[in-house]
Kinemage of the C-alpha trace (Angstrom):
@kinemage 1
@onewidth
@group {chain A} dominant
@subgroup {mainchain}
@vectorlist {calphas} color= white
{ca unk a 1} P -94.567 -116.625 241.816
{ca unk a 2} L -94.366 -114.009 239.524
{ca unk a 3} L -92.714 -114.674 235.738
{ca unk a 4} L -89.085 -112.583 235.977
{ca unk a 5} L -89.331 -110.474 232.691
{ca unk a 6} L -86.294 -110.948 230.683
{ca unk a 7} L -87.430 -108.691 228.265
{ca unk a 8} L -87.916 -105.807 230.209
{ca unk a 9} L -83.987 -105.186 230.858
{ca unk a 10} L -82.440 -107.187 227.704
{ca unk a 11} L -85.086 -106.846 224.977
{ca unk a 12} L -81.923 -107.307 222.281
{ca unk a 13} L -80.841 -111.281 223.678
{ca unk a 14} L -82.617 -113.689 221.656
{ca unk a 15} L -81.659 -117.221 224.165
{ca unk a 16} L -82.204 -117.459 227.755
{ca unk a 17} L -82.385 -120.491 230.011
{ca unk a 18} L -85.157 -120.908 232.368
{ca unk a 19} L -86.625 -123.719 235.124
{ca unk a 20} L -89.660 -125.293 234.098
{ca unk a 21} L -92.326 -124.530 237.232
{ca unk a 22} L -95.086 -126.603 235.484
{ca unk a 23} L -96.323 -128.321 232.672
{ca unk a 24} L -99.786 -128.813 231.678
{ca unk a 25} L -101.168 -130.769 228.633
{ca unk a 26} L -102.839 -127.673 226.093
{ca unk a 27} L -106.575 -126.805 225.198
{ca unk a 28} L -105.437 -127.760 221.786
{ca unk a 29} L -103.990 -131.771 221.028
{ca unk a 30} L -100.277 -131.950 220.634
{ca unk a 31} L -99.875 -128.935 222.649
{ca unk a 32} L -98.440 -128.263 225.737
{ca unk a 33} L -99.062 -125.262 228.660
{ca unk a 34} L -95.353 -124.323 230.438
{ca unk a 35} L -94.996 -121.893 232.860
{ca unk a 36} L -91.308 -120.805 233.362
{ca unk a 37} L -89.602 -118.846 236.269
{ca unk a 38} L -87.875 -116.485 233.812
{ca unk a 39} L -88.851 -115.823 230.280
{ca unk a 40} L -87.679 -113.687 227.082
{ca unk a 41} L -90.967 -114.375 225.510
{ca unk a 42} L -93.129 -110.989 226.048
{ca unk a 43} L -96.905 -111.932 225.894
{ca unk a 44} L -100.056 -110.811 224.351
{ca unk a 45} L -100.393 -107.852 226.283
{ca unk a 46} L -100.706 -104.074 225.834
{ca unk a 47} L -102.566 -104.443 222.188
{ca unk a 48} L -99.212 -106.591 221.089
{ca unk a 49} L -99.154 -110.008 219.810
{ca unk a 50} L -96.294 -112.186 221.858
{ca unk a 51} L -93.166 -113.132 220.606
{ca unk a 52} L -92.344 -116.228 218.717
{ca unk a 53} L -89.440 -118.413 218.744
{ca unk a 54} L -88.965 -122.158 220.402
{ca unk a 55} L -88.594 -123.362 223.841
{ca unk a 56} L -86.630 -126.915 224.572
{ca unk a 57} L -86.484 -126.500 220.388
{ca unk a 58} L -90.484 -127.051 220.093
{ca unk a 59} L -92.400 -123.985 218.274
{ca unk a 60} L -93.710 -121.531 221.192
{ca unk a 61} L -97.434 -120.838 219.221
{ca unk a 62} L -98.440 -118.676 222.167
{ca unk a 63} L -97.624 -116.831 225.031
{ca unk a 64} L -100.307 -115.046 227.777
{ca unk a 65} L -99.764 -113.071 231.250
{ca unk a 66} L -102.533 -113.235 233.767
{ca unk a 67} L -101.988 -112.498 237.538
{ca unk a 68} L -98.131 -111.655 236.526
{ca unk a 69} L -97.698 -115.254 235.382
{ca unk a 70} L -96.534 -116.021 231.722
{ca unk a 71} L -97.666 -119.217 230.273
{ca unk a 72} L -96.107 -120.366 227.089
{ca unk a 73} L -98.454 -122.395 224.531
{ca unk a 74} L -95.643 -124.797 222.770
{ca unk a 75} L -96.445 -127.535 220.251
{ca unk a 76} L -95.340 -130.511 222.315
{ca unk a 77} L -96.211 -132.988 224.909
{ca unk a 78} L -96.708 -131.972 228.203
{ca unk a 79} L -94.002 -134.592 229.261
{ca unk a 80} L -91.648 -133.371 227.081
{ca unk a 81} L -91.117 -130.823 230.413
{ca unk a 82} L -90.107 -131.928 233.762
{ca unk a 83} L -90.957 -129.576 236.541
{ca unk a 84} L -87.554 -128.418 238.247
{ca unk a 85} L -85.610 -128.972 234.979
{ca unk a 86} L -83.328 -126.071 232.927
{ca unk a 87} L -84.487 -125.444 229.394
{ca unk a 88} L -83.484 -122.721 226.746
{ca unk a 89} L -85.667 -120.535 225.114
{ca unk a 90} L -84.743 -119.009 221.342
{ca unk a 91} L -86.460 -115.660 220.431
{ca unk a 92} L -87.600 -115.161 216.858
{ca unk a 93} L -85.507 -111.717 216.637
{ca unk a 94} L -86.943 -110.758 213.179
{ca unk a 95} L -90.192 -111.227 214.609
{ca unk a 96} L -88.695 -109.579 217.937
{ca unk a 97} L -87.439 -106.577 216.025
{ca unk a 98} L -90.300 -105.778 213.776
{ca unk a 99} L -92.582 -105.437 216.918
{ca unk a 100} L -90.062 -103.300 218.521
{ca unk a 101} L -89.749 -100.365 215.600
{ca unk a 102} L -93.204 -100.069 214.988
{ca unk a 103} L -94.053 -100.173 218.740
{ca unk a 104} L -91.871 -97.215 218.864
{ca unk a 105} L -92.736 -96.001 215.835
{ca unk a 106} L -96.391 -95.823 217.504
{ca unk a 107} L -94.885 -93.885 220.428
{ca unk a 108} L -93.654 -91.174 218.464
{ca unk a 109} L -96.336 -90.525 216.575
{ca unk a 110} L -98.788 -90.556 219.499
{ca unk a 111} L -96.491 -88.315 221.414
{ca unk a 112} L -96.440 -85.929 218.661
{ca unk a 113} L -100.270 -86.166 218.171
{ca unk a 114} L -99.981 -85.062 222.220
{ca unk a 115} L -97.629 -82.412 222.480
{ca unk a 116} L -98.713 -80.744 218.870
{ca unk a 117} L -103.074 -80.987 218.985
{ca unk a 118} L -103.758 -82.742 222.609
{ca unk a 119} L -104.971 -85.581 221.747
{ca unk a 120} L -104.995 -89.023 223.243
{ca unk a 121} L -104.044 -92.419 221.751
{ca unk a 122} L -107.276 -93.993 223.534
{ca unk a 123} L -106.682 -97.494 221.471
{ca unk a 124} L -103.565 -99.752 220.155
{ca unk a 125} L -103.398 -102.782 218.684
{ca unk a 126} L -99.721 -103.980 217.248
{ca unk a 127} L -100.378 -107.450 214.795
{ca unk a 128} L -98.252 -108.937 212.501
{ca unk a 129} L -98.559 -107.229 209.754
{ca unk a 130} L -99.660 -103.860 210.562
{ca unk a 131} L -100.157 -101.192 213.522
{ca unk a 132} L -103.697 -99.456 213.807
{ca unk a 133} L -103.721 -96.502 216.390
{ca unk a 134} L -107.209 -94.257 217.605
{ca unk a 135} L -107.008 -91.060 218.641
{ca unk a 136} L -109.281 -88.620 220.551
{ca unk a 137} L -109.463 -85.803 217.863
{ca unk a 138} L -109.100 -85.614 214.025
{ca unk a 139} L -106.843 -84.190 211.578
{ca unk a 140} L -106.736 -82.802 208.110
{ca unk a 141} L -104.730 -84.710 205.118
{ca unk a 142} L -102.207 -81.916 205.118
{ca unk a 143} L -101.777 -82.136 208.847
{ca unk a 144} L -101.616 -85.974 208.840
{ca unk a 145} L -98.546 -85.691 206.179
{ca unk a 146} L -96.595 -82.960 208.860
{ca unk a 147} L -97.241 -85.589 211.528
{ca unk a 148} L -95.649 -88.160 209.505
{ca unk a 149} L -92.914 -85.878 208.310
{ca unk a 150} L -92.169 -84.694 212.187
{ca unk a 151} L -92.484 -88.327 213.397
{ca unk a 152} L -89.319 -89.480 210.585
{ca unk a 153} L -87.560 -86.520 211.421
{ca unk a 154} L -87.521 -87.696 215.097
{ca unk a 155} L -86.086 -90.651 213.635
{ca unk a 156} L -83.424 -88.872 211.702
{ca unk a 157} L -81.899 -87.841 215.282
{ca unk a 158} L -81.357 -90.577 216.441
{ca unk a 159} L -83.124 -90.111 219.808
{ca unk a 160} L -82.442 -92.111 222.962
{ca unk a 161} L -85.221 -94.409 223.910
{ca unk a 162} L -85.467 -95.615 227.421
{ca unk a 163} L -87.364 -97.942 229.623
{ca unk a 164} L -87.648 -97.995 233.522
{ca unk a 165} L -89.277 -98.786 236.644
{ca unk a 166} L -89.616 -95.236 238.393
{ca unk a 167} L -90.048 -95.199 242.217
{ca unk a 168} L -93.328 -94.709 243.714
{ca unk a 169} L -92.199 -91.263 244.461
{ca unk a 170} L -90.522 -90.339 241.334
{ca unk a 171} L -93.759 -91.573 239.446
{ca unk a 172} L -95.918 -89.137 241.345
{ca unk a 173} L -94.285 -86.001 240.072
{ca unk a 174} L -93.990 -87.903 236.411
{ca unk a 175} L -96.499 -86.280 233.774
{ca unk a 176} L -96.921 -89.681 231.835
{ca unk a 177} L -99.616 -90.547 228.748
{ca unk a 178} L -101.267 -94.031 229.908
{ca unk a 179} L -104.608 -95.164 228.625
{ca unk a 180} L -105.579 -96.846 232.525
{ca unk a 181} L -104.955 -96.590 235.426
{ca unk a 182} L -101.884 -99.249 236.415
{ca unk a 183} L -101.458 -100.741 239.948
{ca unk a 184} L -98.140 -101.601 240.634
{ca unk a 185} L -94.686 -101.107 239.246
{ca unk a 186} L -95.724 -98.951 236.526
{ca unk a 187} L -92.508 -98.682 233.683
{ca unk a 188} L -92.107 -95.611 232.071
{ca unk a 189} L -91.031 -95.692 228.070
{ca unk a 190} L -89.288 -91.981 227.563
{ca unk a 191} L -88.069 -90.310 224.214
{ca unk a 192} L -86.408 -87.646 225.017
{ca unk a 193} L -88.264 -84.629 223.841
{ca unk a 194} L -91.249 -86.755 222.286
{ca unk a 195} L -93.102 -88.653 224.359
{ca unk a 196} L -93.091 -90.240 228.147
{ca unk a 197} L -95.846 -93.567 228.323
{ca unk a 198} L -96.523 -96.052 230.559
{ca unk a 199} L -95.977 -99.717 228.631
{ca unk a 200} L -94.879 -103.023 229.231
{ca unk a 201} L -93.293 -103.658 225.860
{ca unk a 202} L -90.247 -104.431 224.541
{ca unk a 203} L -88.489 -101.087 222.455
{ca unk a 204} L -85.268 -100.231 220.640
{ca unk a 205} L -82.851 -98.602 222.093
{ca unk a 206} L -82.653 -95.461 219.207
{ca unk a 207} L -85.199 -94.044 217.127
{ca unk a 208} L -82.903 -94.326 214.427
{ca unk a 209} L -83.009 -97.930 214.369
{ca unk a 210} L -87.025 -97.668 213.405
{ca unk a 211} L -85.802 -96.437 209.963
{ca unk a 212} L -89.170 -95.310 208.597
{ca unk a 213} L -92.974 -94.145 209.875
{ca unk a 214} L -95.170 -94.320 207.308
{ca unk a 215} L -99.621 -93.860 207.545
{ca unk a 216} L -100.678 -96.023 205.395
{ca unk a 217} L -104.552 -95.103 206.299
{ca unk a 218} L -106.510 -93.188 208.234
{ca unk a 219} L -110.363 -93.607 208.858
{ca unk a 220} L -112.414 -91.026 210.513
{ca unk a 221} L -115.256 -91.366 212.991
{ca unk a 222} L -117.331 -88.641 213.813
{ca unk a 223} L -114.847 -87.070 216.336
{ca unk a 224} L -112.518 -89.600 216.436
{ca unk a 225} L -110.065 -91.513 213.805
{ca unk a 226} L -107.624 -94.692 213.351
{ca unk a 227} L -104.509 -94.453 211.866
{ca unk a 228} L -103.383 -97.580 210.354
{ca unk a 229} L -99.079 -97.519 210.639
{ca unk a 230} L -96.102 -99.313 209.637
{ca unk a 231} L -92.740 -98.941 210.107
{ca unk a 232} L -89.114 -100.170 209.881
{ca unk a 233} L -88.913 -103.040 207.508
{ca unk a 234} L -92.589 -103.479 206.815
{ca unk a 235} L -92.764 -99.784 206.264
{ca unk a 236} L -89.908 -101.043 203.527
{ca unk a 237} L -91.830 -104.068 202.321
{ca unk a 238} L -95.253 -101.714 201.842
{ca unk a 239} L -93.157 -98.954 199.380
{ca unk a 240} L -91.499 -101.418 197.426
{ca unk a 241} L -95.064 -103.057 197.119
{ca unk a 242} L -96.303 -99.450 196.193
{ca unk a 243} L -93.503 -98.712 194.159
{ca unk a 244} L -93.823 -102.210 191.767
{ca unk a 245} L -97.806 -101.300 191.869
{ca unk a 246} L -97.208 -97.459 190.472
{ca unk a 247} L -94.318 -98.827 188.375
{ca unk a 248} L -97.013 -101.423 186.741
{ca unk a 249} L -99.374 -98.512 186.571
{ca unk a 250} L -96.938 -96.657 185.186
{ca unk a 251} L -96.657 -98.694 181.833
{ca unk a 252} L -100.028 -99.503 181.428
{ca unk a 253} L -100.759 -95.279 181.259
{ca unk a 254} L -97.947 -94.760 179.458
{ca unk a 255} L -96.804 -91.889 181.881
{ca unk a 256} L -93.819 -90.996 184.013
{ca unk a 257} L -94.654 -92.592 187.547
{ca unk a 258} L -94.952 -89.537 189.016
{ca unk a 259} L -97.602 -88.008 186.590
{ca unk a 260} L -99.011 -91.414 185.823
{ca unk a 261} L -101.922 -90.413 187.423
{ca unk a 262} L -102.385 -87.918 184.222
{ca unk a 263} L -102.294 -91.119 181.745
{ca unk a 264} L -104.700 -93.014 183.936
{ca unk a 265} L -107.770 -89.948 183.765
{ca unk a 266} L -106.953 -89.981 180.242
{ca unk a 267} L -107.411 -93.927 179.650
{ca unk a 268} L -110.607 -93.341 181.996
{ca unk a 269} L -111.939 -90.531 179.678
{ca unk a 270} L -111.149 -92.667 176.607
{ca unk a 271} L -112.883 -95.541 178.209
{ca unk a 272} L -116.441 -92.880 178.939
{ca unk a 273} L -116.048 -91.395 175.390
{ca unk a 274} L -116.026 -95.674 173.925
{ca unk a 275} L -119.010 -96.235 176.317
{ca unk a 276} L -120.708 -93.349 175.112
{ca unk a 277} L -120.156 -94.702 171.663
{ca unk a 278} L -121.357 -97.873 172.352
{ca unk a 279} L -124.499 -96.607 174.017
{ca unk a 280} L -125.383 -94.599 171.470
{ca unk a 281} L -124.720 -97.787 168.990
{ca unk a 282} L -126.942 -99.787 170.939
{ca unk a 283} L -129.616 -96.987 171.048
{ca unk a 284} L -129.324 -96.638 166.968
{ca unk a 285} L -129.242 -101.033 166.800
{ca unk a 286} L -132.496 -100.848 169.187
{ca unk a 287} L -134.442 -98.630 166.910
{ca unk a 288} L -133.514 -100.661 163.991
{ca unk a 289} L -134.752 -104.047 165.585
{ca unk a 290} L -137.896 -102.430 166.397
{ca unk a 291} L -138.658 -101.300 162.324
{ca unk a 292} L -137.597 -104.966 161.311
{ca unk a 293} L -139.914 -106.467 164.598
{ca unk a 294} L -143.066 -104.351 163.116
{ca unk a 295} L -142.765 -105.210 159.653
{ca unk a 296} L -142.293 -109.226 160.793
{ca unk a 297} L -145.321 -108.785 162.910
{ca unk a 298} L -147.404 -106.686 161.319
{ca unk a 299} L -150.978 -107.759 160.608
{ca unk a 300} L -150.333 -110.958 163.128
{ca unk a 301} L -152.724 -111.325 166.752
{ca unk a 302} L -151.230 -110.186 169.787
{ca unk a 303} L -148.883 -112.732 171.326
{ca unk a 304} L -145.463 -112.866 173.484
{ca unk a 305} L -142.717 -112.180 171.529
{ca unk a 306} L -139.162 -112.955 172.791
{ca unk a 307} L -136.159 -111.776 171.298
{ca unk a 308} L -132.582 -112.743 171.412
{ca unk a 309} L -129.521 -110.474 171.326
{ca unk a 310} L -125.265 -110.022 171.582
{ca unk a 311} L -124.642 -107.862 174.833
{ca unk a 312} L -125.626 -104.662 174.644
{ca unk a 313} L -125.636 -101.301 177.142
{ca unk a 314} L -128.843 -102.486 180.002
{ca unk a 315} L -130.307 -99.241 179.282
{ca unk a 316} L -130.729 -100.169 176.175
{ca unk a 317} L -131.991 -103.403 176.963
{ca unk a 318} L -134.311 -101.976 178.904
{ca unk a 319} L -135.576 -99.415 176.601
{ca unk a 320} L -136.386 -102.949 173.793
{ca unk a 321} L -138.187 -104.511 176.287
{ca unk a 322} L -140.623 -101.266 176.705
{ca unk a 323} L -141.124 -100.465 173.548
{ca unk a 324} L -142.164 -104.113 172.525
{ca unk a 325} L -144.328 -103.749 175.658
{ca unk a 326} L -146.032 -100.921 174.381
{ca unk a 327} L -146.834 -102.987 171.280
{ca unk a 328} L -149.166 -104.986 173.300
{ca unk a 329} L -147.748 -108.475 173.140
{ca unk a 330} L -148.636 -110.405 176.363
{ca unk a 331} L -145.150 -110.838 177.531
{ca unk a 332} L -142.279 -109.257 175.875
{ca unk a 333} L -138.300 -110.486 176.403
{ca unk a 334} L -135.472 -109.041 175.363
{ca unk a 335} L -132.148 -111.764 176.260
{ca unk a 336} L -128.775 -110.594 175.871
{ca unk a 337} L -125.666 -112.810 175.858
{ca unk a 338} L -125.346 -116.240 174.550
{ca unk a 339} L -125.535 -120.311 175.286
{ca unk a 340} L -121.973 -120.263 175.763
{ca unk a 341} L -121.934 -117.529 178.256
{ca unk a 342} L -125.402 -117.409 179.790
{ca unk a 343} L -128.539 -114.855 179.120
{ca unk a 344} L -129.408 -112.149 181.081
{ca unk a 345} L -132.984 -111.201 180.223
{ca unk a 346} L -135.498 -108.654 181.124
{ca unk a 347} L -139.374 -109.603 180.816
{ca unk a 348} L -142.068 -107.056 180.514
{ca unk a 349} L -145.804 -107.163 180.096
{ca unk a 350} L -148.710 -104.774 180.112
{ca unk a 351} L -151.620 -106.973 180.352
{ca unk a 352} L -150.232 -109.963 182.372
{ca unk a 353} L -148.166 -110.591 185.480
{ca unk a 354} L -144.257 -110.855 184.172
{ca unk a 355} L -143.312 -113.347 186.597
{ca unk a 356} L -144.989 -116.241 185.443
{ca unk a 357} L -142.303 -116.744 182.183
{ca unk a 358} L -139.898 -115.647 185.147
{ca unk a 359} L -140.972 -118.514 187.602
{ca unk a 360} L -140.721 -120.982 185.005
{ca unk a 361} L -137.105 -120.043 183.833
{ca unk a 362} L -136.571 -120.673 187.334
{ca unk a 363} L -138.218 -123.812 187.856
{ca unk a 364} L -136.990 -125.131 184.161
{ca unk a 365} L -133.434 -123.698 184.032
{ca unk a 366} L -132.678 -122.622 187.825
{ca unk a 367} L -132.348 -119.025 186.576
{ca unk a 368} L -131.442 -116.479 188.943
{ca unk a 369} L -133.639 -113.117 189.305
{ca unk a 370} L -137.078 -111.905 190.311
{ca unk a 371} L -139.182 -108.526 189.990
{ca unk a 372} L -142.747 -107.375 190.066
{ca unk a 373} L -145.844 -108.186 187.877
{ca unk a 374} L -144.798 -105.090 185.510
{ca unk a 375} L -141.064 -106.587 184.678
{ca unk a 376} L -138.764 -109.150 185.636
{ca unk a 377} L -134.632 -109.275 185.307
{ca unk a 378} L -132.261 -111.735 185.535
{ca unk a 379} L -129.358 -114.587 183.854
{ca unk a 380} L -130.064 -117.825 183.056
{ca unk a 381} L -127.906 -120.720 181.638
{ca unk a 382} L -129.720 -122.630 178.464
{ca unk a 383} L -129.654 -122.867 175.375
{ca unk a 384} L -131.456 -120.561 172.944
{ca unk a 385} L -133.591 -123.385 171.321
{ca unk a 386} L -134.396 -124.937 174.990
{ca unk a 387} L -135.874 -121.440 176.364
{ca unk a 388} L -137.962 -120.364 173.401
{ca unk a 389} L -139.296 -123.971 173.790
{ca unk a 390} L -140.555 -124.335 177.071
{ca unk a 391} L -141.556 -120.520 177.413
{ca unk a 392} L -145.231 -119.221 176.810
């Protein structure tokens, strides 16, 4: 027989007592299958997860529909049912509640995405933390910030929300938003002046009692894009998140919150003009190396030479390791870092193939990096003293 759906007429009770049809051990150990003849508990249906709470006071962990029967996953022994016997079901109403404002939340704004560009909601899905919504069209930043300022001020009036079961002949003449086709009763969620949908979940009875809508996100397809949504109290919980994270912001910048957006370009530009220092250092350091390099080496036979630095800009880097290739040493390295912190090194050569020191910082040291015959890149952990050692 069909589950009777408590929720459906008293979404706002959070105990009910129903008759235990069956019980079946779970897919899962310790768990149990129970099948009910009424039930508060809506399931996973519609893009929503199911309801939590307890049932006989063990944790209900899941609840499905199929066929029109609900089947409530509880972590307990089968036996701990008897077929035929009363039990009582508890509702997790903060749970309960959160689903129901941002369900309805969802209905406003997809009504409003209806009535004001004609688009469809063509996909749902309501989890635990947030609500993601796809639509059939696209809209601009400023027109996604009217949408969200229409959708709050729907909740500012305090609209009547309400659920039925219309008769076959009253649903015919019904214009309706539903993303299938529904055999069957068919109940029809209505606020007034917003939005008429076919769904199967629970809702509150106001829109004032959603409190907020917020869009937290939107990403865009090529002609389609998903809203990601929150409302009520985890439309709450995500400003005063926001609000700590601008307020940290905030202090760091040294800047009003509301222009601290102003401090952080400047620390940004501050930051470019030190890096632009620092390359130019590096540049400058470079060319000195190279005067002291050629006045060491001067007069001695071609040979690798490897060379050991602090960190330094990888342009730079790069640039040593050229120019001491161009000097026509066999291999030429240029490490940056330290035996504390690891080496990152580039390798060049001209007249050999780079990758042989490379394959034996590998083999040797388990470095990390590869390249072509011209150059090699990459870190390796070792002391100083041990790599000039076992190198060619």
């Amino acid at each position: 027989m069909p589950t009777v759906r408590l929720f459906d007429d008293t979404p706002y009770e959070t105990s009910f007592a129903g008759t235990v049809v069956s019980a079946q051990p779970g897919a899962r150990e310790g768990t149990a299958q129970i099948v009910l003849d009424r039930t508060l508990f809506f399931p996973e249906e519609g893009g929503q997860t199911p309801d939590r709470g307890t049932l006989h006071g063990f944790p209900v962990i899941d609840v499905q529909i199929k066929d029109n029967v609900i089947t409530h996953t509880v972590q307990a022994p089968s036996d701990a049912f008897v077929p035929g016997a009363e039990v009582r079901g508890e509702i997790d109403w903060s749970h309960r509640f959160s689903n129901m404002q941002n369900h309805s939340g969802e209905h406003i704004l997809s009504g409003l995405l209806h009535s004001l560009y004609g688009y469809d909601n063509v996909g749902f899905r309501l989890s635990d933390n947030t609500v993601t919504l796809d639509t059939s069209g696209q809209l601009t930043d400023e027109q996604l910030r009217d949408l969200e300022r229409r959708a709050n001020e729907v909740v500012y009036r305090n609209v009547p929300i309400h659920c039925e079961y219309p008769s076959p002949e009253v649903l015919k003449t019904l214009d309706y938003r539903s993303k299938k086709p529904i055999d069957g009763p068919v109940r029809i969620v209505t606020i007034e002046g917003v939005d008429v949908c076919a769904c199967c979940a629970p809702h509150v009875r106001r829109t004032g009692e959603i409190g907020l809508i917020r869009i937290l996100d939107v990403l865009h397809t090529k002609t389609n894009m998903r809203l990601t949504i929150v409302c009520g109290m985890r439309a709450l919980e995500e400003t005063q998140k926001e609000q700590a994270q601008l307020m940290a912001v905030s202090h760091l910048a040294n800047a009003p919150r509301l222009s601290c957006s102003d401090g952080v370009q400047h620390l940004l530009d501050e930051i470019l003009s030190l890096k632009e220092q620092l390359k130019t250092d590096d540049i400058r350091y470079v060319d000195t190396r190279l005067r002291e390099i050629d006045l060491l080496e001067s007069g001695r036979s071609a040979r690798s030479l490897w060379v050991f630095e602090a960190p330094m800009n990888v342009l730079a880097q790069r640039n040593f390791m050229n120019q001491l290739c161009e000097r026509g040493y066999r291999f030429a390295g240029v490490f940056t870092g330290s035996d504390e912190e690891g080496w990152h090194y580039l390798i060049g050569s001209r007249a050999d193939d780079a990758r042989i020191p490379g394959d034996l910082l590998r083999k040797e040291f388990g470095a990390k990096g590869g390249g072509k015959p011209a150059m090699v890149q990459g870190t390796v952990h070792a002391a100083q003293a041990a790599i000039l050692k076992m190198l060619p």
